[in-house]
C-alpha positions as CSV (number, residue, x, y, z in Angstrom):
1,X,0.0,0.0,0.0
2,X,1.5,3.5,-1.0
3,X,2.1,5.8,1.7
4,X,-0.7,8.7,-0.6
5,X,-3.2,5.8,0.5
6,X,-2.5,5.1,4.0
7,X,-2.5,8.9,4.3
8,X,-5.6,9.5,2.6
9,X,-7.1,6.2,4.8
10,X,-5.9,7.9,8.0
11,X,-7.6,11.0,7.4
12,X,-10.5,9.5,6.2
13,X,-10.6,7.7,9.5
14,X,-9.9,10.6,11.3
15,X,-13.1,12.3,9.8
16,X,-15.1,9.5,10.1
17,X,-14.5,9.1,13.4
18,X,-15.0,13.1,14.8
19,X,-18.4,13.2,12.5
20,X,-19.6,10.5,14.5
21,X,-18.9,11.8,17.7
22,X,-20.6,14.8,16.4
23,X,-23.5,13.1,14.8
24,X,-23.7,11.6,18.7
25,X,-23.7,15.0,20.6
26,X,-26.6,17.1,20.5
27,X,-26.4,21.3,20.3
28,X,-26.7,23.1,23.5
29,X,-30.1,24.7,23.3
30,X,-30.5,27.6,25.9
31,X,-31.2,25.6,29.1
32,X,-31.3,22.2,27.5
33,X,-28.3,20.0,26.8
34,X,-28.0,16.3,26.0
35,X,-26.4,14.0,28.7
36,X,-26.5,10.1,28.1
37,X,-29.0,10.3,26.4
38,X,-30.9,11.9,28.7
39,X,-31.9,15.6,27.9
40,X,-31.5,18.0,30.8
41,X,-32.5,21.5,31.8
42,X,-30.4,23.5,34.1
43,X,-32.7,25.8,36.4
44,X,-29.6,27.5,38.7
45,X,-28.0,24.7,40.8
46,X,-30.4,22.7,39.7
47,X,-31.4,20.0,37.1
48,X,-34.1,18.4,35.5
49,X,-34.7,15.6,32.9
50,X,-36.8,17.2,30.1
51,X,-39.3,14.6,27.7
52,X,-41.7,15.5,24.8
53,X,-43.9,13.7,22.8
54,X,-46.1,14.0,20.3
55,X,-48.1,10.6,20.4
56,X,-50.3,11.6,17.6
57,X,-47.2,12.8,15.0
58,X,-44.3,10.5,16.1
59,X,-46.5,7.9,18.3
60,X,-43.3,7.2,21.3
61,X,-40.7,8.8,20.0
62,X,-39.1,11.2,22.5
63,X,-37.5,14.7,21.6
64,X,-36.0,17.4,24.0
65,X,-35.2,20.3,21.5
66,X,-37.1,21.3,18.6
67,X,-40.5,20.3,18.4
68,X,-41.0,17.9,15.1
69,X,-44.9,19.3,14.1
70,X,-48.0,21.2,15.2
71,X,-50.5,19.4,17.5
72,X,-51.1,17.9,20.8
73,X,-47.6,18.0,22.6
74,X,-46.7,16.1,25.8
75,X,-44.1,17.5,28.1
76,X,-42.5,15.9,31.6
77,X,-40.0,17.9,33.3
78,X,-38.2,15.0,36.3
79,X,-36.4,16.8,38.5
80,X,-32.6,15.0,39.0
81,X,-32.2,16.7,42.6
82,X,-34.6,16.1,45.7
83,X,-34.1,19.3,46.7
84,X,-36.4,20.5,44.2
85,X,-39.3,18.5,45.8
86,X,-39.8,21.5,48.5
87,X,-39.8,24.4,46.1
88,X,-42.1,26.2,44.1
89,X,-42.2,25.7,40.2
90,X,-43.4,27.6,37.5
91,X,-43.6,26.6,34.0
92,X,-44.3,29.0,30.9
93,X,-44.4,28.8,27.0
94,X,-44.2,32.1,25.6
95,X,-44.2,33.5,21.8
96,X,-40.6,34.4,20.6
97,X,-40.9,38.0,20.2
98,X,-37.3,39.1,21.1
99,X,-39.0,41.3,24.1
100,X,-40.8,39.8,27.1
101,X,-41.7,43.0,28.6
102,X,-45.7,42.1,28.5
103,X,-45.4,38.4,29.4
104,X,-49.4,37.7,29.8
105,X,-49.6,39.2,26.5
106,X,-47.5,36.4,24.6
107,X,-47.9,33.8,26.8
108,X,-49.6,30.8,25.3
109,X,-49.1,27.9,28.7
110,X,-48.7,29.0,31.7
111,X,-48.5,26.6,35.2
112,X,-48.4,29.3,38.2
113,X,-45.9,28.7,40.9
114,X,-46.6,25.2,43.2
115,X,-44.6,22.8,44.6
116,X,-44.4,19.5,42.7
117,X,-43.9,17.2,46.0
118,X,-44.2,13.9,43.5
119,X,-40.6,15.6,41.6
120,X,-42.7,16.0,38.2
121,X,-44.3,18.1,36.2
122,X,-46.3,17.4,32.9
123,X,-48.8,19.0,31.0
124,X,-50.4,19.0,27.2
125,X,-50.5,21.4,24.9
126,X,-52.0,21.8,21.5
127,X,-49.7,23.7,19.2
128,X,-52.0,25.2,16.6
129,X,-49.9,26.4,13.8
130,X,-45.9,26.4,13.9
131,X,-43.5,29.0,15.0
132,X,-40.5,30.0,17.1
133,X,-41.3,29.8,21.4
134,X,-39.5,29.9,24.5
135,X,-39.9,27.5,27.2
136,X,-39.5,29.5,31.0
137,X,-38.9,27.2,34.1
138,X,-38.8,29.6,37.3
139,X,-37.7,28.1,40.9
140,X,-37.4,29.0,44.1
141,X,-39.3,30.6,47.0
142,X,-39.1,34.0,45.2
143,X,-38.7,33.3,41.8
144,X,-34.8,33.1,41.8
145,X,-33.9,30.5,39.6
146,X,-34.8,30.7,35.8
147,X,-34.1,28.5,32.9
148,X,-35.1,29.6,29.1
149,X,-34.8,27.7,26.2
150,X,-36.1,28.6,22.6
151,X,-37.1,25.9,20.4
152,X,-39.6,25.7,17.1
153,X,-42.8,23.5,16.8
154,X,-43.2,22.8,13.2
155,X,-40.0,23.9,11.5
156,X,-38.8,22.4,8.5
157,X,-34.7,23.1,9.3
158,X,-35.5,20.0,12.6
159,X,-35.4,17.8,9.6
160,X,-32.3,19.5,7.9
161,X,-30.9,19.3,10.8
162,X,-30.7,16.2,11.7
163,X,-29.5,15.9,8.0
164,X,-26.7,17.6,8.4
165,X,-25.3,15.8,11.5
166,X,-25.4,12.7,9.8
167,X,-24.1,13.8,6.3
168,X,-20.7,14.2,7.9
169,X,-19.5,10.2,8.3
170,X,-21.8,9.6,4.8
171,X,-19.7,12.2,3.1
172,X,-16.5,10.9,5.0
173,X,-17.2,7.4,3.7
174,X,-17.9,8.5,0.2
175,X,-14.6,10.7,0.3
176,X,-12.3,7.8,1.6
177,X,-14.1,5.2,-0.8
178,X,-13.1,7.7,-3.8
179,X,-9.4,7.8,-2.5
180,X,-9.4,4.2,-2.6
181,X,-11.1,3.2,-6.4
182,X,-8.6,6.5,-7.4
183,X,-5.4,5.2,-6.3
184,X,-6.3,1.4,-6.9
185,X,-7.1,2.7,-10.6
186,X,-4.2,4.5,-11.1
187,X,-2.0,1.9,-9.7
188,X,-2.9,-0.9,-12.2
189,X,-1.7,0.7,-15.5
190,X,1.9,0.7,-13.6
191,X,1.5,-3.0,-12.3
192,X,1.2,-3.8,-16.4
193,X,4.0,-1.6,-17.5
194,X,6.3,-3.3,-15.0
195,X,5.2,-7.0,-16.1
């Protein structure tokens, strides 16, 4: 094997390997990030394990960003830390306006401020047409801890998305498999000359 194509193998290995690992990690989303599979929200010192669905549009597949369509939408919020079980939570969907001056006025769930002894909250809501939101998670006696996270219901780029993170190894593979028929090719018309 030529030392072009042990090159070219290497650092089609190389990108193989670190498109995986990015296919694998998911984007930091405001508050949300993705643990072990596990998607979790940081409200101040505090965590919780954040689950959507939309049983009618993906049946049980889970999401924790992006929301895939419009419709009825499922959401658990787990809290991670027991210390949470004693403190007042407050949960909020708002319209993403850029401004959030007039809260009431673009606010389209809103759970007011109770404790959640049982460490979970859920609700449903119906998403009626698609747009950019912001999900609001306030804790804490007085309101001291908040988390926001924007996310889209409906969007079209979710699926481009998730296209892009995987077309890194398929291009990777198709890049080292051209390497190889390339140098193999041109390799064979020397072989004869030398016979």
């Amino acid at each position: 094997m030529t030392s072009f194509l042990r090159s070219a193998l290497r650092v089609g290995c190389a990108v193989i390997v670190s498109g995986t690992f990015a296919a694998t990690q998911a984007h930091a989303h405001g508050g949300l990030s993705m643990a072990e599979d596990m998607c979790k929200l940081t409200v101040g010192p505090y965590m919780m394990h954040f689950t959507g669905y939309q049983p009618a549009n993906t049946q049980q597949k889970q999401f924790c960003e992006d929301i895939p369509g419009t419709g009825q939408t499922i959401v658990v919020l787990d809290y991670i830390e027991q210390e949470l079980r004693s403190l007042p939570a407050e949960v909020r969907i708002i319209r993403d306006t850029g401004a959030e001056q007039n809260l009431d006025a673009i606010t389209v769930l809103h759970l007011p401020a109770k404790v959640y002894p049982t460490g979970s909250i859920d609700f449903t809501h119906t998403f009626s047409e698609p747009g950019k939101f912001v999900g609001m998670v306030i804790v804490g006696e007085k309101g001291e801890y908040i988390s926001r996270f924007p996310f889209s219901v409906g969007d079209p780029k979710v699926f481009s998305k998730v296209l892009n993170i995987y077309m890194v190894p398929v291009a990777a593979v198709a890049i080292v498999g051209v390497i190889y028929l390339f140098t193999r090719n041109r390799r064979k018309p020397s072989e004869a000359v030398a016979s």
